[in-house]
C-alpha positions in Angstrom: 82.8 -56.1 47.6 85.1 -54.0 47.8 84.1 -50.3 46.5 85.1 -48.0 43.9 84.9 -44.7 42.1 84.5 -44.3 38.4 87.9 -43.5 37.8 88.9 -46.4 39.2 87.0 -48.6 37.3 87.9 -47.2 34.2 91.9 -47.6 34.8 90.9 -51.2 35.8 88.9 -52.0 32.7 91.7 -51.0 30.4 94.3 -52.9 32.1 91.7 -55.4 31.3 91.9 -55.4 27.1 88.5 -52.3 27.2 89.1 -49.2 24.7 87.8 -46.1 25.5 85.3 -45.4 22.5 83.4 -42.1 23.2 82.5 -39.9 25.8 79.2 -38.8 26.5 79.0 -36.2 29.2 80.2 -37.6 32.2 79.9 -41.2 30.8 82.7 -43.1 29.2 81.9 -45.6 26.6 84.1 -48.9 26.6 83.8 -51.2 24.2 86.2 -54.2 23.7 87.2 -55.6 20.1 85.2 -58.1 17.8 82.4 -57.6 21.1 78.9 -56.0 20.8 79.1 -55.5 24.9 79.5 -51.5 25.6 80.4 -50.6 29.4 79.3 -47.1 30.2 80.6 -46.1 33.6 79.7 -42.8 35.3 82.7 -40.4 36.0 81.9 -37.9 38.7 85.4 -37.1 40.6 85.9 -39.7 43.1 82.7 -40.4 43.5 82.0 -43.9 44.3 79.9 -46.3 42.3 76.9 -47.4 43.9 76.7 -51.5 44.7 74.3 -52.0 41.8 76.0 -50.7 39.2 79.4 -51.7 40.4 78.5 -55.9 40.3 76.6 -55.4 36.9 79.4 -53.8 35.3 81.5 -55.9 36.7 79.4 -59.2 34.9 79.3 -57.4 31.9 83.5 -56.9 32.0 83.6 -60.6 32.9 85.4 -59.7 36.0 85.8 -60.9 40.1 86.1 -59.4 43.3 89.5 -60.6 43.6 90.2 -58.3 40.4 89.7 -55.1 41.9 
């Protein structure tokens, strides 16, 4: 898989259909409409995301390697 920072996500998530509800610190807060899933992705520079979190956001985004 290939790896990537926060900010990346993030742009990626909103090309996606995700809204950017809140921000929490360094957290942003996605959310999608008429969905109870929230996505919040850590956003420390470019900083990448660690594997973990990366795939499990991912799931929860309903999204595939070949997406990024």
């Amino acid at each position: 898989m290939k790896p990537v920072s926060g900010k990346k996500f993030a742009k990626l998530i909103e090309r996606h259909g995700w809204v950017l509800l809140r921000i929490q610190g360094s957290h942003y807060v996605y959310g999608k409409p008429n969905s109870d899933v929230r996505l919040s992705i850590p956003i420390h520079k470019d900083r990448i995301l660690k594997l973990g979190l990366q795939r499990h956001l991912m799931k929860m985004a309903n999204l595939r390697e070949k997406d990024l």
